[in-house]
C-alpha positions in Angstrom: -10.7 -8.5 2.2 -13.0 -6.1 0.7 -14.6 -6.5 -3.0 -12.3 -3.5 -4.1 -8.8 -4.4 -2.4 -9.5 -7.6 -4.5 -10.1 -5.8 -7.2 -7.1 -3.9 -6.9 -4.4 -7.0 -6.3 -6.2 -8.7 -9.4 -5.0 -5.8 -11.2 -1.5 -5.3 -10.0 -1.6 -9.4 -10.8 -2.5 -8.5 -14.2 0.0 -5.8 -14.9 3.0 -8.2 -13.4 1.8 -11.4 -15.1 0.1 -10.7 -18.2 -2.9 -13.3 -18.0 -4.4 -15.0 -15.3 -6.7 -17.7 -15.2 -10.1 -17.8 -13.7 -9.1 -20.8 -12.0 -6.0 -19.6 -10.1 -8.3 -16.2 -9.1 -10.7 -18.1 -7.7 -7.7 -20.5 -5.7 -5.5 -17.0 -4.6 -8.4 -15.3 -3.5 -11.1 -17.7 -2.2 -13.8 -16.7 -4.7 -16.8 -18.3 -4.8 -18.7 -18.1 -8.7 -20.9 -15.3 -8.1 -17.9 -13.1 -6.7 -15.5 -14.0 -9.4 -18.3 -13.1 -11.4 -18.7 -9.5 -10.2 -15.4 -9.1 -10.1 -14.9 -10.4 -14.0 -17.6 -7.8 -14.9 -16.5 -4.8 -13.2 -12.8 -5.3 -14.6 -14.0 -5.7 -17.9 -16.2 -2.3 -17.3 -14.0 -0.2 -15.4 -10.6 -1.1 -17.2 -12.0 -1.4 -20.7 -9.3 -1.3 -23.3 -7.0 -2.9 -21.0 -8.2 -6.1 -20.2 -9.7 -8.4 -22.0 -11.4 -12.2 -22.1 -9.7 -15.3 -23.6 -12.1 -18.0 -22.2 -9.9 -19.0 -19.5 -9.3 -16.1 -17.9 -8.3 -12.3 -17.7 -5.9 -10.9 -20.6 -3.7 -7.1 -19.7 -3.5 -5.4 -22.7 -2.4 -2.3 -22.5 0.8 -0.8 -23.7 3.9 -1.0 -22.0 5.2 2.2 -23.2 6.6 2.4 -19.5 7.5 5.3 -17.3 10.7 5.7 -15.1 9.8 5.5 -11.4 11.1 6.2 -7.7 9.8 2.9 -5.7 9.6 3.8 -1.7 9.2 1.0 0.4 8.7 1.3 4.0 7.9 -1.0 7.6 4.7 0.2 9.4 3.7 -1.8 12.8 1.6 -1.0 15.5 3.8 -0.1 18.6 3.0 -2.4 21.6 1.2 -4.4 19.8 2.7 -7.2 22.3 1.4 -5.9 25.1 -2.0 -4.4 24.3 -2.8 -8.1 22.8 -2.5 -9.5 26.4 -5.5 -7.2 27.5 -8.2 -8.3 25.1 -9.6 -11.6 24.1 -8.5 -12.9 20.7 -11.3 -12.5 19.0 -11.2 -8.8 20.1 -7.7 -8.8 19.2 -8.8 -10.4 15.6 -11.4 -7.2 15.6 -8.6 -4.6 16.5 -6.1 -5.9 14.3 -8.7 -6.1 11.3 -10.0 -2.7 11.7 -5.9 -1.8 12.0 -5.2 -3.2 8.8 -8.3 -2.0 7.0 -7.6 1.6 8.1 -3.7 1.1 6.8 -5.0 0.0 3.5 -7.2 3.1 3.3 -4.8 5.2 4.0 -1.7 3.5 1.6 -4.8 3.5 -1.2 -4.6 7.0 -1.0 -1.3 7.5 -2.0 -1.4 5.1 -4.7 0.5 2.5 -2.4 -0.1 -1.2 -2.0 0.6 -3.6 1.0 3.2 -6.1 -0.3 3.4 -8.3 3.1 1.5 -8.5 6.7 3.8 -9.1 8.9 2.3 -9.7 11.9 1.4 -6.4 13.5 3.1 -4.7 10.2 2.7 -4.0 6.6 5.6 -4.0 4.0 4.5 -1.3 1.9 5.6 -0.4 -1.7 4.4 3.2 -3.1 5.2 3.9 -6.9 6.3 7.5 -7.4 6.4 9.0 -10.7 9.6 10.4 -11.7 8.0 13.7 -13.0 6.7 14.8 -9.3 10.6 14.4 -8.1 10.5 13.4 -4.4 12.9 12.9 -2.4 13.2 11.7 0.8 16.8 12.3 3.1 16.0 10.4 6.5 18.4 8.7 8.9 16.9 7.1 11.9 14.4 7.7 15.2 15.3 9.4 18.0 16.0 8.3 21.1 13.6 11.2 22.9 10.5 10.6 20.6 10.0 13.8 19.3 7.7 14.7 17.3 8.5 17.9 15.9 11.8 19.0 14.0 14.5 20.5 16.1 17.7 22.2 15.7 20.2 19.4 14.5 18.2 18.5 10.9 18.7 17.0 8.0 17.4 19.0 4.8 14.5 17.3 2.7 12.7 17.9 -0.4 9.4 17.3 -1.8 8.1 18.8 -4.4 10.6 21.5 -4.7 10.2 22.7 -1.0 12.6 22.4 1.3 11.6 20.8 5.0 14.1 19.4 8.1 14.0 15.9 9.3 15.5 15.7 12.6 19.0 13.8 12.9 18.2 10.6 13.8 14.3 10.1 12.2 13.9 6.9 10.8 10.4 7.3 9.7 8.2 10.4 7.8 5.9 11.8 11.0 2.4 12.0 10.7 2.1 15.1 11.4 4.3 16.2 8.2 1.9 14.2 5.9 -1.2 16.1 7.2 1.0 19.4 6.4 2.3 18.6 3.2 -1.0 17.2 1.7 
């Protein structure tokens, strides 16, 4: 795991729990000193006001004034995994499945979202939306054809005050409707 995804869950761990030990960082994430370390000094820096130091670890102290959220969570995998794992070696597999996950978390990071689980081949993803941007999301489940392009028989969805179709029977939001809407 890279020094900022780290950075990141040491965060969310702060938010959730309030304190955490230098100890127990060093135990949930394999740190060695000099990493725990860099990572002590660059929350301190880049989160100043909101955490602090109590000699035995990290302190969240910002307010908890609170804001009223959608959460979305959603199951990605990688389709056929199965089957293109029995055509490479597992250490190649290791390689695909790291760069996999490395390009998910990119991509969730983007949109504010965090991995909550790897299962497997897939991620259990959680993405925090803030009530004031009002998204909506009115999906039922994946056709049988594939499709990847709305049809006739839809489902009206909004997002951000504009109206799009899902196609009866989608299950998941298609790629190709992110790289529109964004």
């Amino acid at each position: 795991m890279d020094f900022y995804a780290v950075l990141d869950q040491v965060v969310d761990l702060l938010r959730t729990r309030g304190r955490v030990s230098y100890r127990a960082l060093k135990e949930h994430f394999g740190l060695d000193d000099d990493r725990l370390d860099a990572l002590r000094t660059e929350l301190l820096y880049a989160h100043a006001g909101t955490v602090s130091e109590d000699g035995q670890g990290l302190v969240w102290t910002a307010g908890h004034g609170g804001e009223r959220r959608q959460l979305t969570m959603f199951f990605c995998d990688l389709v056929g995994s199965t089957t293109l794992a029995s055509r490479f070696d597992p250490e190649e597999w290791r390689e695909i499945m790291g760069a996999y996950y490395e390009t998910c978390g990119k991509v969730i990071a983007r949109f504010d979202g965090h991995i909550a689980q790897y299962l497997g081949d897939g991620l259990l993803v959680y993405l925090v939306i803030p009530a004031h941007t009002r998204m909506t999301y009115s999906v039922p489940s994946a056709p049988a054809s594939g499709s990847s392009r709305p049809s006739g028989n839809s489902t009206p969805c909004w997002a951000n005050g504009t109206a799009s179709h899902w196609p009866s029977g989608w299950g998941a939001i298609p790629a190709w409707w992110w790289s529109v809407r964004r």
